[in-house]
N, C-alpha and C positions, 0 to 999 in steps of 0.2 A: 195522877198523871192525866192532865187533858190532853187528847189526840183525837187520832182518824178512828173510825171503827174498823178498819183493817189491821189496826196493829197487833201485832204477834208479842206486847210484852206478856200478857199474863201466861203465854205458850211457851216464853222464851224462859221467864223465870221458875216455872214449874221443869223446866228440862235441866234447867242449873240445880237446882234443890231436887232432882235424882240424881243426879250426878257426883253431888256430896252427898247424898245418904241423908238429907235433911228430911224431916215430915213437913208435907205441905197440903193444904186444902181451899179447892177452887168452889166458887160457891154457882151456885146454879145456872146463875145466869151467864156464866166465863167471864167477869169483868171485875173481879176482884179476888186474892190468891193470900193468902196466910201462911206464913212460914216461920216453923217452931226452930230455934238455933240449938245447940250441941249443948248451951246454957239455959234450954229452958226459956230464952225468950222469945216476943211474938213478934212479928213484923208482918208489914201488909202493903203490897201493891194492889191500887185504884184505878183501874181505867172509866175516865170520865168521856164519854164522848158524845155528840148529835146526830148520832147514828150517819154521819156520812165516812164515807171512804176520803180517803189521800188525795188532793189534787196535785198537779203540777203547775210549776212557777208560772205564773200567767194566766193561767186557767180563770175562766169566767167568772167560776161560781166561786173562787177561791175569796174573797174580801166577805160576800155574804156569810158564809161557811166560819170565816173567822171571828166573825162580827157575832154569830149564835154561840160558838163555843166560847167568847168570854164572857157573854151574859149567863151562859151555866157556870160560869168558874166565879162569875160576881154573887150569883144568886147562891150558890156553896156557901160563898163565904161571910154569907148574914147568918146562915143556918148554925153555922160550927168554924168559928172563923179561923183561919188559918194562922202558923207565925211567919212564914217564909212564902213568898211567891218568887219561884226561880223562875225566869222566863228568859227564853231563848235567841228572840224576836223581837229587836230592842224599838222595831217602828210601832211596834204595840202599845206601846207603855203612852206615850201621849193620848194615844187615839181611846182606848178604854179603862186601862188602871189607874190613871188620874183621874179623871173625870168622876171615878167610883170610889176616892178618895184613898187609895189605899198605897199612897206612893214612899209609904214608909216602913211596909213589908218586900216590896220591892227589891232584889238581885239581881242583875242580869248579867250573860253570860258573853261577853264577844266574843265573834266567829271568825270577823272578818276585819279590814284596817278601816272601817266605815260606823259610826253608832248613828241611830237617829235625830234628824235636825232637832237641833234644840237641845239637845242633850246636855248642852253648856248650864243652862239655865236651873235644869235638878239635878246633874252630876250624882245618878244613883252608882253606890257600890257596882264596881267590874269585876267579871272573874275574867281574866282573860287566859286563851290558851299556850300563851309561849312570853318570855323576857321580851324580844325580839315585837311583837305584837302591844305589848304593854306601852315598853319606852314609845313607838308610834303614836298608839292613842294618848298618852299624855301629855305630848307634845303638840298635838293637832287637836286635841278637844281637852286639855286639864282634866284628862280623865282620873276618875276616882278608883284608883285600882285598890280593890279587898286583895285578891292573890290571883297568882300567875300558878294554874294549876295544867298542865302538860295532857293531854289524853291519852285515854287507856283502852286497851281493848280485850276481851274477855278474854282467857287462853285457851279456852277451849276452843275457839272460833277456828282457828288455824292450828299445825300440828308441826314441825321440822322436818325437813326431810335430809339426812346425813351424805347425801351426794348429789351431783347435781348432771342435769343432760346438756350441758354446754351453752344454752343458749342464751342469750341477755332477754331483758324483760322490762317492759313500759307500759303502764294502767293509768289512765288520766280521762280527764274533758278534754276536747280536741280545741283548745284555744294556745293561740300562739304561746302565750307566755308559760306554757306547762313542759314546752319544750320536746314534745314528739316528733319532730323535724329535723332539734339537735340530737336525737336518741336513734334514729336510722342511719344519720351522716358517722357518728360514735361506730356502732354497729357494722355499719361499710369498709371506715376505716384498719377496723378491729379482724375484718375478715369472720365476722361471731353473727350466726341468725340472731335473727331477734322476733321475740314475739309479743304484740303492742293489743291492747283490747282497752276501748275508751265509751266515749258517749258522746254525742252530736248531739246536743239542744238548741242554742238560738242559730238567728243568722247567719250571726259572726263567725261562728262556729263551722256553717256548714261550709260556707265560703272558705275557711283553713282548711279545711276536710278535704275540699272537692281540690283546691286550688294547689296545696303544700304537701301535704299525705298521702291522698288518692294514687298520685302519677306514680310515688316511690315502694308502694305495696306491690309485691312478685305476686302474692296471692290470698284472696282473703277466702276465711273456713271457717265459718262459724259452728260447725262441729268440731272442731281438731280439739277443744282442753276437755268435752265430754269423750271424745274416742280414746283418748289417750290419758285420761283419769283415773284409770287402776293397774297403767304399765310402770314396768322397771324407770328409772331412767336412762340407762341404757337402750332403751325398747325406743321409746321417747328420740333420744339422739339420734339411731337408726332411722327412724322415721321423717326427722327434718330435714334430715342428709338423702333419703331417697326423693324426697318434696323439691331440695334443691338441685340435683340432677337433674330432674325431670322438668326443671325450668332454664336451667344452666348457670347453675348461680353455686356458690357455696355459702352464703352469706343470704339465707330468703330471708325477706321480711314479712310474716305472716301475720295477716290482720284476722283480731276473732269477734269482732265484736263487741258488745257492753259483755258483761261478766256479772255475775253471782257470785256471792261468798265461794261456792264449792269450787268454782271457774278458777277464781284468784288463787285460792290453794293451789290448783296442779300449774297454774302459770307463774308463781311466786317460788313455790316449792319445788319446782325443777329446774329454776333457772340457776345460771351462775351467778349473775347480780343483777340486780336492779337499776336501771339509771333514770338519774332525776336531775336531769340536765334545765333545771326550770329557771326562768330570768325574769322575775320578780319577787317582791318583796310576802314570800309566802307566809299565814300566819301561822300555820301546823305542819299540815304533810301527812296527813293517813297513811300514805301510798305506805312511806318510812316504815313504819313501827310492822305494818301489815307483814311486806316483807322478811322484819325481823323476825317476826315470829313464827315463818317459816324456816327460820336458820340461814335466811338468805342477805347476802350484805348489800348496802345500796353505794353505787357510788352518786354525790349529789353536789350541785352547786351549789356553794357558799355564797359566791362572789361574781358577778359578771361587769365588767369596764366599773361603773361608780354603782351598780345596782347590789344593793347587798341583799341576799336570798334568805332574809325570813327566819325562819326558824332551822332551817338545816343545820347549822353548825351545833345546835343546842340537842338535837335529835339522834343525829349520828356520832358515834364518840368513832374519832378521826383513827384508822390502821386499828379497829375492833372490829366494832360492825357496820363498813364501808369507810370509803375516804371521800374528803372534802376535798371539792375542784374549787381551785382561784383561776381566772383567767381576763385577759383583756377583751376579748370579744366572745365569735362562738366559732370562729376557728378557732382561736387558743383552746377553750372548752374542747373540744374536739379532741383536740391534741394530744391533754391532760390526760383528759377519761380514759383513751387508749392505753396511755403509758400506766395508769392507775390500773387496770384492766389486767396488765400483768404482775401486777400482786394480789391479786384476790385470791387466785388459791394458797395465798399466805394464810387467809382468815381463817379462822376454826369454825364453821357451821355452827358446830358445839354451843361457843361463847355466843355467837348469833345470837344466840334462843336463851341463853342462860341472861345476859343482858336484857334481852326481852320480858323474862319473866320479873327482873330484878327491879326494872325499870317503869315498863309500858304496860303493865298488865290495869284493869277495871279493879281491881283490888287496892291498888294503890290510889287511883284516881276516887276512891270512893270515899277512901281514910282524910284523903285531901278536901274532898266537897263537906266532909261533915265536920273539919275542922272550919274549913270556910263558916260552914253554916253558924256556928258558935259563937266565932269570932264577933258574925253578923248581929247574932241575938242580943251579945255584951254590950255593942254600942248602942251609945245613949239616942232614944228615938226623938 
């Protein structure tokens, strides 16, 4: 795995393989982890990296940084060449893995409804991550899709929690089209707190922030999912309901800020539902599955006037775990959600998470990548 020197894989996967009872062994240096299976066999994660840390998008040093870590992943792979390079980062592949001639080990993975210019011209194998995302790129670039493999998320990451404290729940980047402006108007109508924790990066961003968001927050707490992290939900619900008194509201909308894995637990795992009131054409949806696998159900939009939302309908299986909104604008959306709002203690929390594991778990998406990978080997180079 080439990365940052901050990455937490070889930390992440020695906590998995306690976890199962597996034997595992990290070799001196922390950057490479051996692990023995139930069968006797050996597997091994690599972390390869140029001793820097993570940048963020835009960051200065970030082209130089990338520019060193494929000349180590080119220079690997004279030494011991590889069969597969899965790469993430499809603007890559021109700029260094051609060049180094290796465009017929090549995978790449789309993320987004976007591949890099020129892509037309080598049309390498796509994985992409949804039906929805696939039919897109192949219509706008003839893209070469290997398979459409869905994301997974570890299960241990998240846990279920069997009741909930009433209140609705929104995680996103603060850009219009994610729909946190439709998720407080929802919220208001519903007479249901809601509690929204996102992230501001560009501009544009801050400008939705300050202009669309900012005015309709009662109040923001960026302690409130650490304080209330090892209560009832019960405890929880008492406590939004004394937060809205003491504002005058019954319906607060409390901002917490970006969020950590642990954050999104107690914000996912005590809410009633999730809303994902988003208007565009999204390719996955994290937010989805995250929530599932707190036993939490999302309500989401499918459909806004001619905008069809992506991968929603293929994520959430509709009156299980959440319902799908159709609507002509985002007052209809609005409208929906609410009236949907009063079926959700229909759902079984239960099946939430049972689906989750059935479905959305890193176990299945793993079985999915190394069949991908096979598939890849078979064809003729």
């Amino acid at each position: 795995l080439y990365g940052s020197a901050d990455s937490r894989i070889i930390e992440f996967t020695h906590q998995i393989a306690e976890t199962l009872g597996l034997p595992s062994e990290i070799d001196l240096e922390g950057n490479v982890i051996s692990i023995t299976t139930t069968n006797g066999q050996k597997g091994y994660v690599r972390l390869r990296t140029t001793g820097y840390n993570s940048t963020g998008y835009g960051n200065l040093d970030e082209e130089e940084r990338n520019r060193e870590l494929f000349q180590l992943l080119i220079a690997d792979e004279k030494v011991n060449p590889f069969d597969i390079i899965h790469i993430h980062k499809t603007k890559f592949i021109p700029k260094y893995l051609i060049p180094a001639g290796l465009g017929h080990k090549i995978l790449t993975h789309a993320h987004s409804r976007v591949i890099f210019e020129g892509y037309e011209k080598y049309r390498y194998p796509l994985i992409c991550i949804s039906h929805s995302q696939a039919k897109e790129l192949e219509k706008k670039y003839d893209a070469n899709v290997l398979a459409v493999i869905h994301h997974g998320l570890d299960k241990l990451t998240y846990y279920p929690i069997s009741q909930d404290a009433g209140y609705l729940g929104w995680v996103g980047r603060f850009n219009a089209k994610k729909g946190a402006k439709t998720a407080i108007k929802i919220a208001k109508a519903a007479n249901k707190p809601l509690v929204i924790a996102g992230t501001v990066n560009t501009d544009e961003q801050v400008d939705h922030f300050n202009n669309d968001i900012k005015p309709r927050i009662d109040i923001t707490d960026t302690e409130f999912l650490d304080r209330v992290a090892n209560w009832s939900p019960e405890a929880i619900a008492q406590e939004i309901k004394k937060i809205g008194a003491d504002i005058g509201t019954t319906s607060p909308v409390i901002f917490t800020g970006s969020v950590n894995e642990g954050q999104k637990q107690t914000l996912y795992g005590n809410a009633m539902a999730t809303l994902f009131p988003i208007k565009w054409s999204e390719p996955f949806g994290l937010v989805m599955i995250e929530s599932m696998a707190c036993g939490t159900p999302v309500i989401g939009t499918v459909q806004i006037g001619d905008i069809h939302c992506g991968a929603v309908e293929e994520v959430i299986e509709n009156g299980v775990t959440g319902i799908h909104i159709q609507g002509t604008n985002q007052d209809d959306i609005v409208l929906k959600s609410v009236e949907a709002l009063r079926q959700v203690p229909n759902l079984s929390r239960t099946n939430v998470r049972k689906v989750f594991e059935r479905d959305w778990t890193s176990e299945r998406l793993a079985k999915e990548i190394d069949r991908a990978y096979r598939n890849f080997l078979a064809q003729p180079k």
